[in-house]
Every structure is written in C-alpha cells, then in structure tokens.
C-alpha positions as CSV (number, residue, x, y, z in Angstrom):
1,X,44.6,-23.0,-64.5
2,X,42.2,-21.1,-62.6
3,X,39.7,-19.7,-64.6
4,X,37.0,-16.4,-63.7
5,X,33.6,-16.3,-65.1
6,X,32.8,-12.9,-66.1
7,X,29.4,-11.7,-64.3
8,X,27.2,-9.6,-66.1
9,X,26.1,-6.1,-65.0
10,X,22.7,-7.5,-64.7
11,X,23.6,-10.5,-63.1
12,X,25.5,-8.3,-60.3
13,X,22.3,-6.2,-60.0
14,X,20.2,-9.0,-59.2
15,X,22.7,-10.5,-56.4
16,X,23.1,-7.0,-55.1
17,X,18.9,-6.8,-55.4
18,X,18.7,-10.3,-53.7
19,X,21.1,-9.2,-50.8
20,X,19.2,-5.9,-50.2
21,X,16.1,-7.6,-49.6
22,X,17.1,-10.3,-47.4
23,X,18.5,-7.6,-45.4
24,X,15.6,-5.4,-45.5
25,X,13.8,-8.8,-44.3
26,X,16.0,-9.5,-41.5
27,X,15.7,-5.5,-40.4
28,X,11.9,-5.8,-40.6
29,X,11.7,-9.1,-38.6
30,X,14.0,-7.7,-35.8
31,X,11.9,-4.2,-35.8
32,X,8.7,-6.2,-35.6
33,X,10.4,-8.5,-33.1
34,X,11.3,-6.2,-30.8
35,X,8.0,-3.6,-31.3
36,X,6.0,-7.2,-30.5
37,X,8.0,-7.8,-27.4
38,X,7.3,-3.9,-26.2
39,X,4.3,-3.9,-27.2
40,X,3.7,-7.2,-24.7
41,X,6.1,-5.8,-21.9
42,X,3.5,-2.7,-22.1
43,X,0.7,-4.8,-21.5
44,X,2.0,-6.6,-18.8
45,X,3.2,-3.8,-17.2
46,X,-0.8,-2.6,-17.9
47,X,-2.2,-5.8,-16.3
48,X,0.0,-5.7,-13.3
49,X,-1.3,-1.8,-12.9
50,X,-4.9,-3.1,-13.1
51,X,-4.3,-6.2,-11.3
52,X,-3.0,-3.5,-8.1
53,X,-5.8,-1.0,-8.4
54,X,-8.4,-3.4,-9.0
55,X,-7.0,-5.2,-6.1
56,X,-8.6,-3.7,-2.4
57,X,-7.6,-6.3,0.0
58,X,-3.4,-5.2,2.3
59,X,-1.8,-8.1,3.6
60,X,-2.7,-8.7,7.4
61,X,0.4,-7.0,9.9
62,X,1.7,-7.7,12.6
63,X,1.2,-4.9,15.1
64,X,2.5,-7.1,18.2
65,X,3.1,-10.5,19.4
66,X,3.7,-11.9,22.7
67,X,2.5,-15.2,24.7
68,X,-0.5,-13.2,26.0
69,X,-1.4,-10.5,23.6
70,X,-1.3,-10.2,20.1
71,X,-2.3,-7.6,17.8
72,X,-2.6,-7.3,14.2
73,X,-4.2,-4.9,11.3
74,X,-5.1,-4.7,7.6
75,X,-6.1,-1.1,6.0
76,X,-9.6,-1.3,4.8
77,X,-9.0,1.5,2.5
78,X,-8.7,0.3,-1.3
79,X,-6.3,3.0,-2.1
80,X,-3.7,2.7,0.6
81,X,-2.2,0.3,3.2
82,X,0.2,2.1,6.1
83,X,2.7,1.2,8.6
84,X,1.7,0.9,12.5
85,X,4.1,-0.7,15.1
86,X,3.8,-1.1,19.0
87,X,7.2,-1.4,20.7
88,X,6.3,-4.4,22.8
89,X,2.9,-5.7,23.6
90,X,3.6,-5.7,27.4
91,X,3.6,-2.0,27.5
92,X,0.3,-2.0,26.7
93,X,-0.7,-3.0,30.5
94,X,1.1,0.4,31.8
95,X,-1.5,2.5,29.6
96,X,1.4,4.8,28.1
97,X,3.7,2.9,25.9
98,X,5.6,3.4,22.3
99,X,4.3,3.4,19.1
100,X,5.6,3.9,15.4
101,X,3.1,4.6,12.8
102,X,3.9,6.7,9.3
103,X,2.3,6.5,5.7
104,X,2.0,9.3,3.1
105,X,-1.3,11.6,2.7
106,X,-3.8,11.2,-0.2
107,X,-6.1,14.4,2.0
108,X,-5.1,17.4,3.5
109,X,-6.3,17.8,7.4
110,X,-7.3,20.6,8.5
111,X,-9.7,18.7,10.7
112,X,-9.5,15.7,11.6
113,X,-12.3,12.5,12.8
114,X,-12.1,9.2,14.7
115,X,-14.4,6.5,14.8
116,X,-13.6,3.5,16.5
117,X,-15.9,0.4,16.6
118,X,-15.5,-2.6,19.0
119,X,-16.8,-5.6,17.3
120,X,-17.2,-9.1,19.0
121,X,-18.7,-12.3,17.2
122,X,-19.3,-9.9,13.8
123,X,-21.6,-7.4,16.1
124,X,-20.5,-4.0,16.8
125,X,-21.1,-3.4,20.8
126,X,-19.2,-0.4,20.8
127,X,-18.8,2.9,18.9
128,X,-16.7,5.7,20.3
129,X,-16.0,9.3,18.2
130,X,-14.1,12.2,18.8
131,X,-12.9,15.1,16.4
132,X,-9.0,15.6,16.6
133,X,-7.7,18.5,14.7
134,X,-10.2,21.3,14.4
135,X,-8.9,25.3,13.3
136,X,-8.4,26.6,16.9
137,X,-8.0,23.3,18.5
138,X,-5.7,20.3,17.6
139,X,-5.4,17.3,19.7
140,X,-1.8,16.0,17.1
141,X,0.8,17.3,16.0
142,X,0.2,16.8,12.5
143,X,-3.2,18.7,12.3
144,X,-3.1,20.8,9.2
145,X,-0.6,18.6,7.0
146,X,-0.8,19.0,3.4
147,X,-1.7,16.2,1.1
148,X,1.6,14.2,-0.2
149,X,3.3,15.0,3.1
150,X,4.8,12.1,4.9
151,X,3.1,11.4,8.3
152,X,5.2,9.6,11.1
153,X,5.0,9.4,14.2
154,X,7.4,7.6,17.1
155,X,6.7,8.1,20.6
156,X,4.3,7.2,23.6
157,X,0.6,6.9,23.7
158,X,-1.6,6.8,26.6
159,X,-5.0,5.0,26.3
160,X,-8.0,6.3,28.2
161,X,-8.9,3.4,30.0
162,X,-7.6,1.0,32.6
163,X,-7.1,-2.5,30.7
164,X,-8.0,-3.4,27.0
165,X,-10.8,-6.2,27.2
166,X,-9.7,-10.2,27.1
167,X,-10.5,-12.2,24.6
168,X,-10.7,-12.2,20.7
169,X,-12.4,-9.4,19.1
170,X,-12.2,-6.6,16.3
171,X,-11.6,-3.2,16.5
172,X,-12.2,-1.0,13.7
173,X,-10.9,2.6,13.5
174,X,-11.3,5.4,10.6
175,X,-10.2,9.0,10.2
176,X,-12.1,11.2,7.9
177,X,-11.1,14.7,7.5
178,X,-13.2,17.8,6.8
179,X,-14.7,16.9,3.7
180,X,-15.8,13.2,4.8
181,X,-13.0,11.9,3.1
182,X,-11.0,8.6,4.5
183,X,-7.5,9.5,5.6
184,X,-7.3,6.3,7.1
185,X,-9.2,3.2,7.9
186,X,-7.9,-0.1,9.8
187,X,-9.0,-3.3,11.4
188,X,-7.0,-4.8,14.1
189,X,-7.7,-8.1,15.1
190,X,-6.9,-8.7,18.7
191,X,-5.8,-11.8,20.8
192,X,-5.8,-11.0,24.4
193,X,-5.8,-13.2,27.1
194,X,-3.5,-11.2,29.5
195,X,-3.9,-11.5,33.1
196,X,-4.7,-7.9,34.8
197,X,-4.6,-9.0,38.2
C-alpha cells in the first residue's frame, strides 16, 4: 500500500522559494558569465586596435624579383601601407615599362610634391624634387582627388634617365600635398647588378 505524505502549505512555499533562487542563481551566473566574456572580447578587440595603431612599422614588398634586379618597398608612413607592383623587372632596362600601384586617400590633392632621396651606405647622395599637380598644371591624372577616393593606377611609366645605378642602395620617395601633409611615403630597397652593356 502506497502511502502519500501530505505537504504543508508552508513546506511547498519553501521548496517553491528554494527552486526560485537556485534559478535566479543559475540566471545570474550565466548573465555574469557571458557580460565577463564581452566584457573580455571588448578588450581584446581594444588591444588589437592599439596594438595596430601604435604599431608604425608595413611589412617589406616585393616590388620585383629577377636574377639581376630586385626591388622592394615598405611605407614609412605610420598610418598607411599601399600597393605598388612592376610587371617584370626586365622592363625596367627599356625606360618605359608597366606599373600597378593603388591605395585609398587619407588628403585631398589639389597639389601635389615629390621628393626622392638616393641613399647609399645610410648617406643621402642624392635629392631630386618636383611639384606634380598644381591648379593650372597637372603632371597625373589623379590631380585633384578627393580624400577617401581610391587611387589606382595600371599602365607604363617612363623614367628620365638612361639606366638605374648598380649596386645596393635606398631610395626614398614622399608626396606631400598642399598643406605639407604626407600622401605617401616609401623606401625601396634595391638590388641591381644588371649588365647595361
């Protein structure tokens, strides 16, 4: 004979008490749970953020790289790193060969400055300058972009001298705009031990 034990009002209160607060327990463990791990994703995601900006050093790229000749850059502006490409390094012998080159602008141009360094065993033996994009007279066709416009470029380049000079040596090349602003800034690192003759 089975038998039930009657359970009090009170005693049904209590279990029904008991039950409510192991709940409420469990909710306030999982809320804290999960506001802890957000809380940590945030700072993470925080650190990374810093770790980036605080960071002012691109990764070295390859511009080029063939037996003779090879060519590569790193932006030397803190804020921004950019894409530059040379079709093949032989072209470069021909003085007119391809180039890609594209990144997005932080500074409007409405004029436009180059200054390119050579520099050989950490010396500077070399400084050439020339303004580009001026109102009236532009040199490119993307004098007068806008600031968040996408720059890029594909197509042949001519340089202004003969041969590029053998050896190993830097060259270092920045464009400032109007207001003395970097646009851009690189140092290629190049290899060169073709044979002009």
């Amino acid at each position: 004979m089975n038998l039930v034990t009657p359970i009090s009002l009170g005693e049904r209160n209590n279990s029904l008490h008991r039950g409510f607060t192991r709940n409420r327990e469990v909710i306030l463990q999982t809320t804290t749970t999960t506001t802890i791990m957000k809380t940590s994703n945030t700072l993470v995601l925080i650190l990374v953020l810093l770790y980036i900006n605080a960071s002012t050093e691109w990764p070295t790229h390859t511009v080029c790289k063939e037996d003779n000749l090879e060519i590569y850059y790193k932006s030397c502006d803190p804020q921004q790193d950019f894409a530059f490409r040379i079709d093949r390094c032989s072209d470069i012998t021909t003085h007119t060969f391809n180039i890609r080159a594209a990144m997005v602008l932080r500074h409007s141009i409405k004029e436009l400055y180059v200054k390119v360094d050579l520099i050989i065993n950490g010396k500077t033996v070399l400084t050439y300058s020339e303004t580009l994009c001026e109102p009236g007279h532009s040199k490119l066709i993307f004098c007068g972009k806008k600031k968040g416009e996408h720059l890029y470029y594909e197509g042949p380049v001519t340089l202004g001298f003969k041969e590029i000079p053998q050896g190993d040596y830097t060259i270092s090349a920045k464009l400032t705009n109007e207001d003395h602003v970097t646009v851009a800034c690189a140092h290629f690192t190049v290899k060169n031990y073709l044979d002009y003759y």
